[in-house]
mmCIF entry with sequence, helices, sheets and N, C-alpha, C, O atoms, coordinates in Angstrom:
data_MODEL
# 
_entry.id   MODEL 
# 
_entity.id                         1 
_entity.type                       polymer 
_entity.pdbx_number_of_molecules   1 
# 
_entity_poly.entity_id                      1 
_entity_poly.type                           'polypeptide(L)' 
_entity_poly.nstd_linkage                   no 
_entity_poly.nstd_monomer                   no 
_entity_poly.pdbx_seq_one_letter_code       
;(UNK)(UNK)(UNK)(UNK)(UNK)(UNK)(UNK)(UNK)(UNK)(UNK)(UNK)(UNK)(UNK)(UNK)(UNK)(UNK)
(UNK)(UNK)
;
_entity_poly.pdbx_seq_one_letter_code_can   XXXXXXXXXXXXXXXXXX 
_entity_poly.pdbx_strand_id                 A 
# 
loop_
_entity_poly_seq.entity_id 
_entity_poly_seq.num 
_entity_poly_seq.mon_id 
_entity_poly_seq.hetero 
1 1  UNK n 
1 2  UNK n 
1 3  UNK n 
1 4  UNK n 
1 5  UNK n 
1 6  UNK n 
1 7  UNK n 
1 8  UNK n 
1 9  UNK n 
1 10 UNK n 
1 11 UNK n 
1 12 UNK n 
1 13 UNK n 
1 14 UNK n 
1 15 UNK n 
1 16 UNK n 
1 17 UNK n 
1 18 UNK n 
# 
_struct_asym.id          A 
_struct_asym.entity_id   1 
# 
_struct_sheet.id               AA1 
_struct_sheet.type             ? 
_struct_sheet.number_strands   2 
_struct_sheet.details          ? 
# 
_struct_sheet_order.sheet_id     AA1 
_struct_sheet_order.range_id_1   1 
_struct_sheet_order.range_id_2   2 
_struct_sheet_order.offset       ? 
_struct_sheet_order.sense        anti-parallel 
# 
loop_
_struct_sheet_range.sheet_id 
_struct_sheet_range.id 
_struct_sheet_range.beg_label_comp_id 
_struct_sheet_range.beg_label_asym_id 
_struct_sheet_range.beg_label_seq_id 
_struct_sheet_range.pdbx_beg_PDB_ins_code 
_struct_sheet_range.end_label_comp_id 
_struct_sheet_range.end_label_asym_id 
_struct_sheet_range.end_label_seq_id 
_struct_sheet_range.pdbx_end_PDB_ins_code 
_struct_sheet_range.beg_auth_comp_id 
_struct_sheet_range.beg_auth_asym_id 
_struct_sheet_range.beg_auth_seq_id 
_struct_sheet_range.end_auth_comp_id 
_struct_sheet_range.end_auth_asym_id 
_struct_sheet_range.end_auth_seq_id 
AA1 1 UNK A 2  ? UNK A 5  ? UNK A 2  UNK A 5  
AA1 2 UNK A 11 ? UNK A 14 ? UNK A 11 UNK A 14 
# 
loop_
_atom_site.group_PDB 
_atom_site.id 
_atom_site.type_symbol 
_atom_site.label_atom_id 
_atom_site.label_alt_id 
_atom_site.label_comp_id 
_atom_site.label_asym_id 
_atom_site.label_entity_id 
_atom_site.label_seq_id 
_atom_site.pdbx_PDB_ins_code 
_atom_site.Cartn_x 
_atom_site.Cartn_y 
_atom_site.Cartn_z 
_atom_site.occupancy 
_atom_site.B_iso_or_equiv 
_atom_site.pdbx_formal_charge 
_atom_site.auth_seq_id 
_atom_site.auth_comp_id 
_atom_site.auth_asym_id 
_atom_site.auth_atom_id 
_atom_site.pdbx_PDB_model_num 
ATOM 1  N N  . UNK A 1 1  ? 102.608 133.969 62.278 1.00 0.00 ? 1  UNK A N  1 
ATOM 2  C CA . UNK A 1 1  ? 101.412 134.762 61.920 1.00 0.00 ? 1  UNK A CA 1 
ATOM 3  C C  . UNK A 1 1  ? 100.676 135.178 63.192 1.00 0.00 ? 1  UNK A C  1 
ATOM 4  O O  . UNK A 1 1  ? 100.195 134.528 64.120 1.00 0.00 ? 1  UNK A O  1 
ATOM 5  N N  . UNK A 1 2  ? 100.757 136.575 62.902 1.00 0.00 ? 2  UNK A N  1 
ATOM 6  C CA . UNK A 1 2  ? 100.205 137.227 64.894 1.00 0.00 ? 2  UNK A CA 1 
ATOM 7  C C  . UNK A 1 2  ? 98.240  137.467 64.035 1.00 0.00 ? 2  UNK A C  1 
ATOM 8  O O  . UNK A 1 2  ? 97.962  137.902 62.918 1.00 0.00 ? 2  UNK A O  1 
ATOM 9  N N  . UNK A 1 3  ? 97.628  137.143 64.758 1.00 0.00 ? 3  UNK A N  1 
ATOM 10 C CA . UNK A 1 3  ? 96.184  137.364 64.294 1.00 0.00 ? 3  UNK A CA 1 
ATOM 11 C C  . UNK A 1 3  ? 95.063  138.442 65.606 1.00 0.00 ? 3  UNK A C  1 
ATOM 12 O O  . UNK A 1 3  ? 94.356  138.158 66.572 1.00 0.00 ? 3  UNK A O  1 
ATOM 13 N N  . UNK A 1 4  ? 95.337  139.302 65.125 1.00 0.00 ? 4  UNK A N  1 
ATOM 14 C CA . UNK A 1 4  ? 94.797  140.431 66.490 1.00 0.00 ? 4  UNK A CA 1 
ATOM 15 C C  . UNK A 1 4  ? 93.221  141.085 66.253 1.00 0.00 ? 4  UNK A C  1 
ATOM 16 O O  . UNK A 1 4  ? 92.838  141.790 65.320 1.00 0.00 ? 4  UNK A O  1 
ATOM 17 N N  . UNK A 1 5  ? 92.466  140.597 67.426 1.00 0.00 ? 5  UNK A N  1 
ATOM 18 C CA . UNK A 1 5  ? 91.083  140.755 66.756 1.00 0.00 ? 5  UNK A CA 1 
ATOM 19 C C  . UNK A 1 5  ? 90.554  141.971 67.640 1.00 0.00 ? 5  UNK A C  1 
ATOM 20 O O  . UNK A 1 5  ? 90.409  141.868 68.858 1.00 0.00 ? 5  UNK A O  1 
ATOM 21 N N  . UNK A 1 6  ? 90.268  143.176 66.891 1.00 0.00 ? 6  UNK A N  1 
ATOM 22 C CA . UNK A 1 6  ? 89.862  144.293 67.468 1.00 0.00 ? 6  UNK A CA 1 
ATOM 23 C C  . UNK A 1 6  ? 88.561  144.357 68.011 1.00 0.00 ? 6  UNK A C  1 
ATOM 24 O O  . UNK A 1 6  ? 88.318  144.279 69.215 1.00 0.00 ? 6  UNK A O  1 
ATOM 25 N N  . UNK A 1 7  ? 87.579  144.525 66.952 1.00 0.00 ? 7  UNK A N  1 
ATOM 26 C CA . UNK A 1 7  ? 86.358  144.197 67.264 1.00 0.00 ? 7  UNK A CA 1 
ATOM 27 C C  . UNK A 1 7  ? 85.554  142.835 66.891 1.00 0.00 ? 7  UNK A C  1 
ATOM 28 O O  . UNK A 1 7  ? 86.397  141.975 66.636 1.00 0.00 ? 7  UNK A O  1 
ATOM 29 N N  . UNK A 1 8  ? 84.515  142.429 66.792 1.00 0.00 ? 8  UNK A N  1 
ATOM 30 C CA . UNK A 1 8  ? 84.112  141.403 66.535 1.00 0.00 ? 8  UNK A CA 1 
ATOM 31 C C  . UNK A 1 8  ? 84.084  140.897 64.437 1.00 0.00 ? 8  UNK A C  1 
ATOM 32 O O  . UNK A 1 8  ? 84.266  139.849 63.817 1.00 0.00 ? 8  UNK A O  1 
ATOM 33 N N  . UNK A 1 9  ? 83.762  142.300 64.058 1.00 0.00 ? 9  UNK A N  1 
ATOM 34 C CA . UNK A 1 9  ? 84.158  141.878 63.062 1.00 0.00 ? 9  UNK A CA 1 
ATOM 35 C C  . UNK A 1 9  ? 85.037  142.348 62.597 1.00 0.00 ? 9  UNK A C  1 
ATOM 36 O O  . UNK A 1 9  ? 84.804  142.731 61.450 1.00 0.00 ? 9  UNK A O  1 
ATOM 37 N N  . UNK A 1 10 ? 86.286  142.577 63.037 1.00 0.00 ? 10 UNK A N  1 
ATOM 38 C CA . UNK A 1 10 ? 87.280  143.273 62.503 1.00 0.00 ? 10 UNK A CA 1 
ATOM 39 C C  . UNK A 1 10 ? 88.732  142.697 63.041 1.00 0.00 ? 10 UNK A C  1 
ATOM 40 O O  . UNK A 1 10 ? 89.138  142.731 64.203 1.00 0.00 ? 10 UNK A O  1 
ATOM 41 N N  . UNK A 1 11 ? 89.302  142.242 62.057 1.00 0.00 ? 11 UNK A N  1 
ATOM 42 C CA . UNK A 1 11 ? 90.395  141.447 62.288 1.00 0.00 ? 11 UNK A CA 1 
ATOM 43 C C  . UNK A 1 11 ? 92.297  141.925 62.353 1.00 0.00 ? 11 UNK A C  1 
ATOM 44 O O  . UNK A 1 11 ? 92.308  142.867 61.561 1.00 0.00 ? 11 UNK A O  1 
ATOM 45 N N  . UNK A 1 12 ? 93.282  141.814 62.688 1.00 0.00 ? 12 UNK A N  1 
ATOM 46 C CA . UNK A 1 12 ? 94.074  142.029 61.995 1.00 0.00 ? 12 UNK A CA 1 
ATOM 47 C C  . UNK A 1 12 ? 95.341  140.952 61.802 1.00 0.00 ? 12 UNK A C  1 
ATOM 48 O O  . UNK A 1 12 ? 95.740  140.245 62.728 1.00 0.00 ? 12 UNK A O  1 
ATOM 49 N N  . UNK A 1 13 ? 95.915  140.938 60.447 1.00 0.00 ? 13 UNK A N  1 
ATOM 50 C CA . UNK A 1 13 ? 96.459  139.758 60.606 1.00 0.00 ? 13 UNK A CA 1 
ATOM 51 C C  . UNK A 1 13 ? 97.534  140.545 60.339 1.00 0.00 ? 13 UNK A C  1 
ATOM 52 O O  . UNK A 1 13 ? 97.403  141.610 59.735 1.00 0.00 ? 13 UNK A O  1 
ATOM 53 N N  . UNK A 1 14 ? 98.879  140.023 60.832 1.00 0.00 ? 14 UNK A N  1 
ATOM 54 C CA . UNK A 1 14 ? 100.576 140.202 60.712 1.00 0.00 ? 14 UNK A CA 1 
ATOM 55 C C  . UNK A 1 14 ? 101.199 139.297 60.340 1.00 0.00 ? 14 UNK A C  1 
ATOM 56 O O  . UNK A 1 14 ? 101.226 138.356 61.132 1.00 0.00 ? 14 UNK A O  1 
ATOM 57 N N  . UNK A 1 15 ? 101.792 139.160 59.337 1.00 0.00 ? 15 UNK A N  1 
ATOM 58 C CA . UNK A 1 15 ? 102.729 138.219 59.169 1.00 0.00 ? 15 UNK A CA 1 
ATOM 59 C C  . UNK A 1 15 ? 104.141 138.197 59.075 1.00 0.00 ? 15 UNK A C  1 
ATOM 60 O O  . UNK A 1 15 ? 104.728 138.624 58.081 1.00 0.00 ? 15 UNK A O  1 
ATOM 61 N N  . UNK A 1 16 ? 104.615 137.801 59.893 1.00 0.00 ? 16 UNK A N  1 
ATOM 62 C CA . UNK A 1 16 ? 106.028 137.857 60.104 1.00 0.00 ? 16 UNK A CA 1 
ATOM 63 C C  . UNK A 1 16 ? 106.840 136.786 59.401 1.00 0.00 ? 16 UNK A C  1 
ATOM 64 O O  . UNK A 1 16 ? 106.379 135.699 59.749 1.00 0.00 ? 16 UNK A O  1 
ATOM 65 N N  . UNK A 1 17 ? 107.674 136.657 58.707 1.00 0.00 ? 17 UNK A N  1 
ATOM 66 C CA . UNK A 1 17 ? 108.491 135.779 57.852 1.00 0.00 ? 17 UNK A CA 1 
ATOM 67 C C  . UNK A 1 17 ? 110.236 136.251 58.578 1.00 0.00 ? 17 UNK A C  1 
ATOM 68 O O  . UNK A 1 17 ? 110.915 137.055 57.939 1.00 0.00 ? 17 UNK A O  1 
ATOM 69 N N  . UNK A 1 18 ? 110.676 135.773 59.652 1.00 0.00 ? 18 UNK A N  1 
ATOM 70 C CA . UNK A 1 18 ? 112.126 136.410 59.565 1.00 0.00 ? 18 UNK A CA 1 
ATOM 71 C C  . UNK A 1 18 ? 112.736 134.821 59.766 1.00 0.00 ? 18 UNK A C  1 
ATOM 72 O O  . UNK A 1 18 ? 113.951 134.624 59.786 1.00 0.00 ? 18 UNK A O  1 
# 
């Protein structure tokens, strides 16, 4: 799980399952 934080309130989460 990649968790990429743009702005302070703004998040992004990826989840990778391979």
């Amino acid at each position: 799980m990649l968790v990429l934080s743009r702005k302070k309130n703004e998040s992004i989460v990826i989840n990778n399952d391979i």
